[in-house]
C-alpha positions as semicolon CSV with decimal commas, in nm:
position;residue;x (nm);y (nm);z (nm)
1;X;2,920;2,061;-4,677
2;X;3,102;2,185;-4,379
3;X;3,306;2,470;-4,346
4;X;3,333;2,691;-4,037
5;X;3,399;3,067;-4,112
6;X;3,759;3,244;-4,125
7;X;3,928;3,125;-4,459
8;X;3,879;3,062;-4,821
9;X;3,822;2,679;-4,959
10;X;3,822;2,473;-5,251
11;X;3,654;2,152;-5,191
12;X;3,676;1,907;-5,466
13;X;3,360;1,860;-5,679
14;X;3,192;1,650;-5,935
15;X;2,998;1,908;-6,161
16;X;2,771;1,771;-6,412
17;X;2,393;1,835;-6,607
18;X;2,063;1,692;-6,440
19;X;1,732;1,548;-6,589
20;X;1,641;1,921;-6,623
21;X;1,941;2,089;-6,801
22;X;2,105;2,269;-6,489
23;X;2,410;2,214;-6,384
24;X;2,468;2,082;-6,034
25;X;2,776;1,994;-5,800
26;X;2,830;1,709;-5,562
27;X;3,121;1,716;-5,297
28;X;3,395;1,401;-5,354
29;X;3,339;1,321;-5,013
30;X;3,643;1,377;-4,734
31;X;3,894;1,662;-4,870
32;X;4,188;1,540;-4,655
33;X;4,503;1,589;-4,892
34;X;4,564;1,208;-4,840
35;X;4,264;1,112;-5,020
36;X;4,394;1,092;-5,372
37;X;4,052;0,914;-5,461
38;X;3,843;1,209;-5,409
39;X;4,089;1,425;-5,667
40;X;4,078;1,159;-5,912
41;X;3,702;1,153;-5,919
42;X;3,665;1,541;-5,947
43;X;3,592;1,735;-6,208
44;X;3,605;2,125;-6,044
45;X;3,653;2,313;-5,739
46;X;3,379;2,426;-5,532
47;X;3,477;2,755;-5,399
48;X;3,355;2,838;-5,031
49;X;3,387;3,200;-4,938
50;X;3,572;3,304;-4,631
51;X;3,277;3,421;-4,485
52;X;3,024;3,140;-4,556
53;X;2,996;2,826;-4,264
54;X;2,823;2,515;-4,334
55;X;2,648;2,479;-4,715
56;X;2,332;2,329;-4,733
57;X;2,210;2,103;-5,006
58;X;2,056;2,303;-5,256
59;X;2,215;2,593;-5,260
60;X;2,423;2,788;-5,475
61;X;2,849;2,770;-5,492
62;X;3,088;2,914;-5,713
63;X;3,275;2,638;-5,894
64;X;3,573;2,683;-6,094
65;X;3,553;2,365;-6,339
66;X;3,913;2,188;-6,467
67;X;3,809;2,147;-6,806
68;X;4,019;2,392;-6,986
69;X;4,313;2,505;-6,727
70;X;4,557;2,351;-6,883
């Protein structure tokens, strides 16, 4: 995912179980605030530090699923 450094985001995600019983996040695709099809599709945020630049596939995010908030 890309992110450049400076601010706190919450990209939309798809969170769900693989073959092996983790959990594991995918990105909607493009986050504009336009693209009602990506916030239909997801599921959770995935919460990018302030900090943090680019993400790289594989690694570790904070998510902060829907189920639940309301």
């Amino acid at each position: 995912m890309k992110k450049s450094p400076g601010r706190l985001e919450f990209q939309r995600g798809i969170l769900e179980t693989d073959e092996q019983g983790r959990l594991v996040v995918s990105s909607t695709g493009q986050q504009g605030s336009g693209i009602l099809r990506s916030m239909s599709q997801a599921n959770c945020f995935i919460i990018l530090p302030t900090g943090c630049g680019n993400v790289a596939a594989g690694s570790e995010v904070l998510v902060e699923p829907f189920e639940g908030l309301v």
